[in-house]
C-alpha positions, -999 to 999 in steps of 0.1 A, spaced: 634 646 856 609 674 839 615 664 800 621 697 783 603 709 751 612 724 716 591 740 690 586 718 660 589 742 633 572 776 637 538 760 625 541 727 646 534 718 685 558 715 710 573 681 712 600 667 734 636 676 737 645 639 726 620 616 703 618 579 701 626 567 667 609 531 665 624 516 633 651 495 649 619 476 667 610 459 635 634 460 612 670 464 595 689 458 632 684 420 641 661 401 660 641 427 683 616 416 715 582 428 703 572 429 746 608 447 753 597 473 724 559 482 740 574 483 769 598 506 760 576 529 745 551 529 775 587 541 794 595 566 769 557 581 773 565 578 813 592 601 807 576 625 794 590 614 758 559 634 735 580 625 699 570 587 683 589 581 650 582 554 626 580 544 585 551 530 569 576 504 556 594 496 589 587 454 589 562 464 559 538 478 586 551 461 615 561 488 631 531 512 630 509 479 645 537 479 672 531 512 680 498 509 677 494 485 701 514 506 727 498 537 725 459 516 727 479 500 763 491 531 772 472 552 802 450 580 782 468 610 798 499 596 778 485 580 747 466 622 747 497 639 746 520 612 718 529 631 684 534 601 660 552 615 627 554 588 600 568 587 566 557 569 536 566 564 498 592 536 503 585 504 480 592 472 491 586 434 480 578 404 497 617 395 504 617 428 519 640 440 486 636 479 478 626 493 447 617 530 449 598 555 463 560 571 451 553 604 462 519 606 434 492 621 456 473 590 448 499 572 465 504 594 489 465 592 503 467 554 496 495 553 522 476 573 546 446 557 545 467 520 554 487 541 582 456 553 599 444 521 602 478 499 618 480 532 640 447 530 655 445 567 657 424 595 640 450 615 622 489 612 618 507 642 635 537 649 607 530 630 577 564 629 552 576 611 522 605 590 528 629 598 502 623 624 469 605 607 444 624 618 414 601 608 383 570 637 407 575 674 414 576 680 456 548 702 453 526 675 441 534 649 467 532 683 497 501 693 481 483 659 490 495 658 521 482 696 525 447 677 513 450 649 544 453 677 561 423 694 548 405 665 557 415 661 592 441 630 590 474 651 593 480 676 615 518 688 595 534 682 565 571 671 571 605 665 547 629 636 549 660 639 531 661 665 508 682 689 499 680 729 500 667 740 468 638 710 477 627 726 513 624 763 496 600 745 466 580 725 490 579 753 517 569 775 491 537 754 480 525 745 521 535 756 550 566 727 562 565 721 599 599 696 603 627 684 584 637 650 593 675 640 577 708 621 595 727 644 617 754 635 643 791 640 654 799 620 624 772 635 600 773 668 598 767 673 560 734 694 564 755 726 583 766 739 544 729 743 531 701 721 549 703 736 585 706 775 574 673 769 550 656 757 571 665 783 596 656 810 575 625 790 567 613 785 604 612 748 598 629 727 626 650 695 620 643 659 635 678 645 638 681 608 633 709 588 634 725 606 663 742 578 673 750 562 637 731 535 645 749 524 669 784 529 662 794 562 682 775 549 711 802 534 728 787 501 729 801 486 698 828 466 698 857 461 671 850 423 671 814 424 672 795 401 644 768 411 627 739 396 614 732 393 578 694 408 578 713 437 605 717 471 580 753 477 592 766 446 583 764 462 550 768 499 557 804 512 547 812 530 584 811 493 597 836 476 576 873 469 583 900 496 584 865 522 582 850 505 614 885 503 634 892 539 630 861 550 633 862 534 668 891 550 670 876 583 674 848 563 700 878 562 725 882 600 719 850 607 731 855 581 760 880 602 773 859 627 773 827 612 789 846 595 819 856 636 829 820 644 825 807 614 844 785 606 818 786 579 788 796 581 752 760 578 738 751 607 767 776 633 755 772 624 715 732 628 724 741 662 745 764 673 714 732 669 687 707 690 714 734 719 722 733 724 681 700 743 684 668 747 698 650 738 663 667 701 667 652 673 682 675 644 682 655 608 681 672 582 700 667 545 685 665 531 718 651 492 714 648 488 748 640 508 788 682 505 797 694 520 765 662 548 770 678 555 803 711 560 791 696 581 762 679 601 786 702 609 813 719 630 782 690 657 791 710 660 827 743 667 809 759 701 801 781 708 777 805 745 778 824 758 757 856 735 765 835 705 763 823 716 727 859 724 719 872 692 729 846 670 714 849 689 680 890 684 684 883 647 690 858 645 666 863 670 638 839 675 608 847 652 585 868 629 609 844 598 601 854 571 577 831 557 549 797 567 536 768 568 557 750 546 533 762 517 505 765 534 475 736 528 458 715 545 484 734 574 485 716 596 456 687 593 473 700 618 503 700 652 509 736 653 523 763 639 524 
């Protein structure tokens, strides 16, 4: 399999159809195999997998070291052509509680500098704050990341959850290569204002959450137990009557997926990349069998009946529950 390509932005490189989003390696999903993870990003290289997505505050640094330590064990020719976007801003404390974000350009060149270093690489190739700061303007925080750039340690400046009238301020103050916000069968909130911006803009989207975490994969369970320190044990899609007909609309898609010979996470995965060329979905794949499955969605096509059916099993709006607890729900750009 040839791994296709997509522009990132109109002032970005050409990354791959699908990225790797590393978070679930380190933190916020359970127990993860630190050799399973390496090795699973050596696979997704393999594969011709260019896109590497992490947080500076994934395992408070964790998962940069992880990745790190891959890409220095990787063959050159691969390690050469990774694009690692990270984002930053996020503040945590030594239970691992949260209690902000800081996008000050102090703060933001602080980050950098700590990023560089777990990395082990020269310059960070999208560089984004996590969530708004609210208390500093967006053109201050994109304005120091214009600076890294400047000074050779970015390559782009980025976005992570923000909303329209946010793009066109920070797009207007630096060129923006890549939007990165939650978008999936289930998640579609950024098709009102978001995904026409940026559009118009020339800015792509990184789509995370494709799978919503897990739950439209087909691989959760109604009777599965989560662990405490797992994110969705507290996430609102995963609790009683939400998760059960949420699941509910899983076995729609089932349906669908045994027709097309493929699996549920396949056709969900193939749903996000038939959206647009300016999408790159990241799959959270923790280890080289889910990767598989995630990849083998590049090999499935979707027409027009297959879009019509999946939007009549799963409708806009079909999901139940937030995609976040409550309190961390101002802090997104959609719904």
């Amino acid at each position: 399999m040839t791994m296709p390509t997509r522009p990132l932005g109109t002032t970005g490189p050409q990354v791959s159809a699908l990225g790797l989003g590393c978070m679930g390696m380190s933190a916020l999903y359970g127990d993860a195999d630190r050799a399973e993870s390496i090795a699973t990003i050596h696979a997704a290289l393999d594969a011709g997998v260019t896109l590497l997505d992490t947080g500076d505050f994934y395992g408070m640094g964790h998962n940069e070291l992880l990745i790190g330590e891959a890409l220095r064990s990787a063959p050159a020719e691969l390690r050469e052509k990774a694009r690692v976007s990270v984002k930053f801003g996020a503040l945590r404390g030594p239970d691992g509680e949260w209690s902000g974000f800081d996008g000050r350009p102090a703060a933001v060149k602080n980050f950098a500098a700590y990023s560089l270093q777990r990395l082990g690489v020269d310059h960070i190739d999208v560089y984004r704050l996590s969530r708004l700061d609210p208390d500093v303007p967006i053109e201050e925080t994109v304005g120091a990341i214009a600076e890294l750039i400047e000074k050779g340690h970015v390559r782009h400046v980025g976005l992570s959850e923000v909303r329209a009238e946010t793009i066109r301020r920070a797009a207007a103050t630096v060129p923006v290569t890549d939007l990165q916000i939650e978008y999936s069968l289930i998640s579609r909130g950024i098709e009102e204002a978001i995904l026409p911006t940026t559009r118009e803009l020339g800015i792509s989207i990184t789509a995370y959450g494709v799978l919503s975490r897990g739950l439209i994969s087909g691989h959760f369970t109604r009777d599965r137990q989560l662990a405490a320190d797992d994110f969705r044990a507290h996430s609102p899609r995963f609790q009683g009557d939400n998760l059960r007909h949420n699941l509910d609309l899983v076995d729609a898609l089932r349906k669908i997926a045994e027709r097309k010979g493929a699996s549920v996470a396949q056709i969900v995965i193939a749903w996000v990349l038939s959206r647009g060329e300016d999408i790159v979905p990241l799959v959270g794949a923790r280890t080289r069998e889910r990767l598989t499955e995630s990849l083998g969605a590049l090999d499935v096509t979707l027409d027009e009946a297959d879009l019509t059916a999946i939007e009549e099993a799963v409708p806009p709006g079909a999901a139940a529950g937030d995609r976040y607890p409550t309190q961390q729900m101002a802090h997104l750009g959609s719904e």
